[in-house]
C-alpha positions in Angstrom: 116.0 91.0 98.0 117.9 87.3 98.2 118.5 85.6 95.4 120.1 82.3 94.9 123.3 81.5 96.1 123.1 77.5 95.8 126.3 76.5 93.5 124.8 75.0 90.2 126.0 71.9 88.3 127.9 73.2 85.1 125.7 70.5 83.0 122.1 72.8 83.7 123.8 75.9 82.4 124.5 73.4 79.2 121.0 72.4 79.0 119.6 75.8 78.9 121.7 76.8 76.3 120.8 73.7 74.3 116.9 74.1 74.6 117.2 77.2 74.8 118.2 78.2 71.2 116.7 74.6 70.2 113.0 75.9 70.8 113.4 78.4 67.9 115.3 77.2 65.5 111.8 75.9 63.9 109.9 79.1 64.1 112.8 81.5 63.2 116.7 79.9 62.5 116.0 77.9 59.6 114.0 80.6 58.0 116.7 82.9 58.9 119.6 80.8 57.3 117.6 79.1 54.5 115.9 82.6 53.7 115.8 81.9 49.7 115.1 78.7 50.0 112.4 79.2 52.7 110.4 81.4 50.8 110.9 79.3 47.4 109.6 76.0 48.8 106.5 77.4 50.8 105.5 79.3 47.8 105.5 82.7 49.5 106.9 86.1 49.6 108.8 88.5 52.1 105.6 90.2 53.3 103.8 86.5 53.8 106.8 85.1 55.6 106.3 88.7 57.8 102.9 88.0 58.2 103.4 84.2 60.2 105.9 86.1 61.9 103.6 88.5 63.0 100.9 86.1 63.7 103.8 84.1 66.4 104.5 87.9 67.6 100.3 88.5 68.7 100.4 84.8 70.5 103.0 85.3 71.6 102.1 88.9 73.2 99.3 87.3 75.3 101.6 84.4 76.1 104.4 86.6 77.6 101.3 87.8 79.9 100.2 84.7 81.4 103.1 82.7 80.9 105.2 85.0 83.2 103.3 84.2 86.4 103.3 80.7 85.1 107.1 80.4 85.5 106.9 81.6 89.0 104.7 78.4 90.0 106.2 75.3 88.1 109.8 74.4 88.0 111.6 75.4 84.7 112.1 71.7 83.6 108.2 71.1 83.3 107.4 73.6 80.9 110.5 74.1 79.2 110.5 70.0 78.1 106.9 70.0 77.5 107.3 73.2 75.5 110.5 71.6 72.9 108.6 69.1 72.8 105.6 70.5 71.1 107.9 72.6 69.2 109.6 69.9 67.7 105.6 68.0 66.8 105.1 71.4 65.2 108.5 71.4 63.0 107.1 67.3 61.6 104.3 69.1 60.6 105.8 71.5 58.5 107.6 69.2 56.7 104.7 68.4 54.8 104.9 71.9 53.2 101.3 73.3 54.4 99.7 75.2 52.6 100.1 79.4 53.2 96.9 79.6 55.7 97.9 76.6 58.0 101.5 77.9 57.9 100.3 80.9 59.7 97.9 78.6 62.0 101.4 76.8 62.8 103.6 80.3 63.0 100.5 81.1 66.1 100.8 77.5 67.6 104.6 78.2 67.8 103.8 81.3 69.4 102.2 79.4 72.6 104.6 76.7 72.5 107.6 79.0 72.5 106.3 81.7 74.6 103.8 80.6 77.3 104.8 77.4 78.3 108.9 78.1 77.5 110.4 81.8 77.7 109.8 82.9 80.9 110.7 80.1 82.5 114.1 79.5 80.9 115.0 82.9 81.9 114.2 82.8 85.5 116.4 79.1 85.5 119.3 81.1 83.8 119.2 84.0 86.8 119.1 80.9 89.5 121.9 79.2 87.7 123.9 83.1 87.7 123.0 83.7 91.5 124.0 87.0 92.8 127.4 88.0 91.0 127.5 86.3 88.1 124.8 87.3 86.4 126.4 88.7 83.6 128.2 85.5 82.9 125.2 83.7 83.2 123.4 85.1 80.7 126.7 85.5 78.6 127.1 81.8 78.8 123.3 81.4 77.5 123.0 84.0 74.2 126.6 82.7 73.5 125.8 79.3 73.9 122.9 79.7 72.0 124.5 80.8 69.2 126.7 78.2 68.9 123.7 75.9 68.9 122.3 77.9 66.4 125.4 77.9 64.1 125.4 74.3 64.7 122.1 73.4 63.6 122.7 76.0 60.6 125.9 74.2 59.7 124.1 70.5 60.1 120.9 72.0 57.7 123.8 73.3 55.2 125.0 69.6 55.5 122.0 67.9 55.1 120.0 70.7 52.0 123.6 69.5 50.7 123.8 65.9 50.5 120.3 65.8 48.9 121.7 67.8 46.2 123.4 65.8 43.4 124.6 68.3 41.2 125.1 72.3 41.2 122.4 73.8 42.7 121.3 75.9 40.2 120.9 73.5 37.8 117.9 71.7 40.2 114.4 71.2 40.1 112.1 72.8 42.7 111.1 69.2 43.6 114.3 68.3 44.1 115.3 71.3 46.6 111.8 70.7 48.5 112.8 67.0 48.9 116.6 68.4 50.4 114.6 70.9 52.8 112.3 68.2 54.2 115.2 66.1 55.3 116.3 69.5 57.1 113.1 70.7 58.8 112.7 66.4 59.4 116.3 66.3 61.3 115.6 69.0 63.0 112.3 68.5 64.6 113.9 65.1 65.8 117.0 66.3 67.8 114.9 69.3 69.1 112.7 66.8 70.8 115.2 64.8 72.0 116.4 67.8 73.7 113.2 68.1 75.0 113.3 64.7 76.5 116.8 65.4 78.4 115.5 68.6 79.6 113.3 67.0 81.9 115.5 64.6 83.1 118.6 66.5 83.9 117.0 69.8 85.4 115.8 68.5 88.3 119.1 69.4 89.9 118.6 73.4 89.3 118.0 74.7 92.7 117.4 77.6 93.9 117.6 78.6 98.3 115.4 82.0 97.3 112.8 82.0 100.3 110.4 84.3 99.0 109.8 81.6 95.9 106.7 79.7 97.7 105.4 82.8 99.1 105.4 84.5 95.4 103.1 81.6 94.2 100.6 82.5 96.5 100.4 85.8 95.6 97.6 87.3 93.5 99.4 87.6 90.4 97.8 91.2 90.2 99.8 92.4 93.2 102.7 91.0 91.5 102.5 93.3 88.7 101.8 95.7 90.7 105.1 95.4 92.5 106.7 95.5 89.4 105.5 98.1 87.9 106.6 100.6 90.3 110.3 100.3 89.1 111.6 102.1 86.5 113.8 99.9 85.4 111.1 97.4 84.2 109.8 100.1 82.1 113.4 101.2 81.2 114.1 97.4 80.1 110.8 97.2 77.9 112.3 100.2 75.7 115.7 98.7 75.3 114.4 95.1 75.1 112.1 96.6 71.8 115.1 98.0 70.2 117.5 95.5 70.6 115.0 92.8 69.5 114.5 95.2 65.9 117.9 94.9 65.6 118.0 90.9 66.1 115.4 90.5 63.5 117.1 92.6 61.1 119.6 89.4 61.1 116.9 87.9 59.2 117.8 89.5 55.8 121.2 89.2 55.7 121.4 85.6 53.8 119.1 87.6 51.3 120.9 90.4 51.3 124.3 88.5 50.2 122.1 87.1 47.7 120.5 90.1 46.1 123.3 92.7 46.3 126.4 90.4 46.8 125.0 88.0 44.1 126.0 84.8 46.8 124.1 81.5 45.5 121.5 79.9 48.5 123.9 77.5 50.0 126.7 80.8 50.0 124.7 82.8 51.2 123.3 80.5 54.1 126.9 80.3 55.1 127.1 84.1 55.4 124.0 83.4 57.8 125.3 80.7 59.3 128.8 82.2 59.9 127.2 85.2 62.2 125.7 82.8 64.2 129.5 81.6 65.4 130.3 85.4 66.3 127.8 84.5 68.9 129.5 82.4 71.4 132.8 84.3 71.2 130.7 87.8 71.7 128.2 86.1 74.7 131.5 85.4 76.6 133.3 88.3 76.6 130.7 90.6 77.0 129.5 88.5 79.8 132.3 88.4 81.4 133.4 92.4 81.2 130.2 93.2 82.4 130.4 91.4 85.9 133.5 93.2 86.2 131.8 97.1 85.1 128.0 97.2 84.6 125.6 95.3 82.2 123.9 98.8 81.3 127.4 100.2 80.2 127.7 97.5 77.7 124.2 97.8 76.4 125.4 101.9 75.5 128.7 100.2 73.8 126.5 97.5 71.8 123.7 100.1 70.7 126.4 102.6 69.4 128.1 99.6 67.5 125.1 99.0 65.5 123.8 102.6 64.8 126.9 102.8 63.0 126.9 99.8 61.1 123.2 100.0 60.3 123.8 103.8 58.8 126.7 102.2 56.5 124.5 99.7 55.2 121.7 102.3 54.7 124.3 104.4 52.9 124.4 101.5 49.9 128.3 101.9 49.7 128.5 98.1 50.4 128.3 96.4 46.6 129.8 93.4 45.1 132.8 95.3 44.5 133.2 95.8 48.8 133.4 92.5 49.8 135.8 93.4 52.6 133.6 95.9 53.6 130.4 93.7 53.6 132.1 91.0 55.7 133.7 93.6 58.3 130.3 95.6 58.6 128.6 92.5 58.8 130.9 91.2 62.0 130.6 95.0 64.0 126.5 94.7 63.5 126.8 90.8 65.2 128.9 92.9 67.8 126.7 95.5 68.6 123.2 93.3 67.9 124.9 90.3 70.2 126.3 92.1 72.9 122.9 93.8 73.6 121.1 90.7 73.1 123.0 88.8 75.8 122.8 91.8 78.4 119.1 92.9 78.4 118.1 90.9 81.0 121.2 90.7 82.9 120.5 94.4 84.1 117.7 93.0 85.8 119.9 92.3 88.5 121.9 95.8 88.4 117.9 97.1 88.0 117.0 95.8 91.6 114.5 93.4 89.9 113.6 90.9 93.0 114.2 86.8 91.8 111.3 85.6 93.1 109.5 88.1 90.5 111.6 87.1 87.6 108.8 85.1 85.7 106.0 88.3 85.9 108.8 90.6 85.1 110.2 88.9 82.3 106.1 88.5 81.5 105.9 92.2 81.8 108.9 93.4 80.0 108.3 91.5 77.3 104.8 92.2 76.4 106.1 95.8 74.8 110.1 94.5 74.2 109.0 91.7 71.8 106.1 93.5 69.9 108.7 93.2 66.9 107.9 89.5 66.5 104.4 91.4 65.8 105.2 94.0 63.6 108.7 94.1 62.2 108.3 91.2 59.6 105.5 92.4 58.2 107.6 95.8 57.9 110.8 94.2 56.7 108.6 92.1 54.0 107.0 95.5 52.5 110.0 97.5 52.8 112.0 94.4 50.7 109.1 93.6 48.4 108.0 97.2 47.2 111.8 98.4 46.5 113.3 95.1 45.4 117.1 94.8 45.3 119.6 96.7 47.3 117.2 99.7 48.0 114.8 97.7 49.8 118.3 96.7 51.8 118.6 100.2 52.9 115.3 101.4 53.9 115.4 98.5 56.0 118.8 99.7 57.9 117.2 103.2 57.7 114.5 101.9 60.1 117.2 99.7 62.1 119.2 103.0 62.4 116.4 104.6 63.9 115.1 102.6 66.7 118.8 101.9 67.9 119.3 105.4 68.3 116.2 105.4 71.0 117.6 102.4 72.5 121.0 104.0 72.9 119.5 106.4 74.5 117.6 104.9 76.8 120.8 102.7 78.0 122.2 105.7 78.7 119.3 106.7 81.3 118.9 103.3 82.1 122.8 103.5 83.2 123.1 107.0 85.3 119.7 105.7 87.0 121.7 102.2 88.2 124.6 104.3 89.0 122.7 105.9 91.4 121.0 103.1 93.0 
């Protein structure tokens, strides 16, 4: 297998990060951060909001399908711009408060904007960017950085649902916080495709000396599966991949959970949202960087264990409004854990002998099992919250989150020996 070894400009890692996290902040940040508010102003419940979700999650399952291949024909800059760009079309849309049934039509459209034309393709640019040894960092570099972005547009939102706001936010209309949240979604969309616009123009330089690249893109994409599917570590990957991801989407609730059991207002508790998003960068790096220097799969063992633990003290219900100590320390191990998988799943593609010039029907692959959450766990986090409102619907929740992160602990842990003796 050669991968790349062309030194990258520092600006293209920069760019990915940007679009990278820029692409969903439409489809899942601002419903993350402005959880309350989100379901308040559309008029809808948990299990609705679960619903679009799982509508983007089956689009998206048949994008990750064709769009892999996709990403090993075209270069990264094409689809990725064309794909924020649509996003971003999507989010001014939106801002006309559709009603529930076109809202899901827009959850699927973000699905293929997202997915087919974008995903697989900014992972295969982020490998490139890595090369051969720095894979880790690479993909440190882009979950951290993404994360920044992400706190970044959270902390702009905050700013904006804010200034819109005259007086204490309790004591407004529901006019008056729809107008406040049209100025978000409105300021969003715009810098999104702007960033759209700048990834088209300054990707160009990501290069990659791989010379088995134009002879992939002539391969049936058939065989190319078929190469791919005789590793275990692909199959290895899609179990770990669709635990982790349960875990990131349990991140979803916890603006609502500061609101329902820590009693926070919506702009406090779209801080506590916003503030995990910060953890982000710091975790990305570090993790990043230790695993170049050990293995990506021993990290992915550390960050499973890290949130079983926290996800069986939340299930517990000894967190209150009486523990806020508690709350905010259990809260920062569960970014730990969740993060530090999240930026390492595909790194071990490299430590899983995953060839580069495969990356896009891999990724394709992989993550037509590891992202099935975007199908299913929203509609399950909406039921579990709306039939046992309050803090038990909290801990069933974490009950379920303690559950699959046991599997993918696990499986990290036979994902690991079988690297080890590689």
């Amino acid at each position: 297998m050669q991968t790349t070894k062309t030194k990258q400009p520092i600006y293209v890692i920069i760019i990915l990060i940007l679009s990278g996290e820029a692409v969903f902040i439409l489809p899942f940040v601002l419903a993350r951060i402005f959880r309350p508010t989100y379901l308040e102003v559309f008029d809808i419940n948990n299990l609705q909001l679960g619903t679009c979700f799982s509508i983007y999650g089956i689009v998206a399952l048949f994008s990750y399908v064709f769009g892999g291949p996709l990403a090993d024909k075209f270069h990264p800059r094409i689809l990725m711009s064309v794909a924020l760009v649509l996003t971003a079309l999507g989010g001014f849309y939106l801002s006309t408060y559709p009603s529930y049934f076109n809202l899901k039509l827009l959850f699927g459209y973000w699905g293929f904007t997202t997915i087919f034309l974008f995903w697989a393709a900014m992972i295969k640019a982020t490998r490139i960017w890595g090369g051969t040894k720095k894979q880790g960092i690479a993909f440190g570099f882009l979950d951290g950085g993404r994360g920044l972005v992400a706190a970044g547009f959270g902390t702009f939102g905050i700013l904006i649902f804010s200034l819109f706001i005259d007086v204490d936010i309790s004591e407004t209309s529901l006019i008056e916080r729809k107008d406040a949240f049209r100025n978000v979604i409105l300021f969003t969309s715009l810098i999104v495709s702007l960033i759209g616009i700048i990834s088209f123009y300054y990707l160009k330089s990501l290069k990659s000396n791989e010379t088995s690249s134009k002879q992939s893109s002539n391969i049936l994409t058939i065989s190319n599966f078929k190469l791919i599917m005789k590793l275990p570590s692909v199959w290895l990957l899609m179990i770990i991949i669709l635990c982790a991801y349960v875990g990131y989407k349990a991140t979803d609730v916890y603006s609502l959970y500061a609101k329902d059991v820590m009693l926070y207002d919506d702009i406090e508790s779209a801080k506590v949202g916003t503030s995990l998003l910060y953890m982000r960068p710091i975790i990305g790096v570090v993790i990043g960087l230790l695993a170049d220097r050990t293995k990506a799969s021993l990290w992915l063992i550390i960050g499973f264990l890290f949130t079983l633990i926290t996800s069986i003290i939340f299930a517990t219900g000894i967190i209150s409004q009486q523990t806020t100590l508690l709350f905010m320390l259990s809260i920062g191990m569960m970014a730990l854990g969740v993060y530090s998988v999240r930026v390492l799943y595909f790194a071990a593609m490299e430590e899983g002998k995953i060839p580069i010039a495969l990356t896009g029907t891999a990724v394709g692959f992989i993550s037509l099992v590891g992202y099935t959450p975007d199908i299913f766990s929203g509609p399950m986090i909406g039921v579990l919250l709306d039939n046992s409102p309050g803090e038990l619907g909290h801990q069933h929740v974490f009950m379920v989150l303690a559950g699959f992160t046991l599997i993918g602990l696990i499986t990290s842990i036979v994902f690991y020996k079988i690297s080890k003796n590689q």
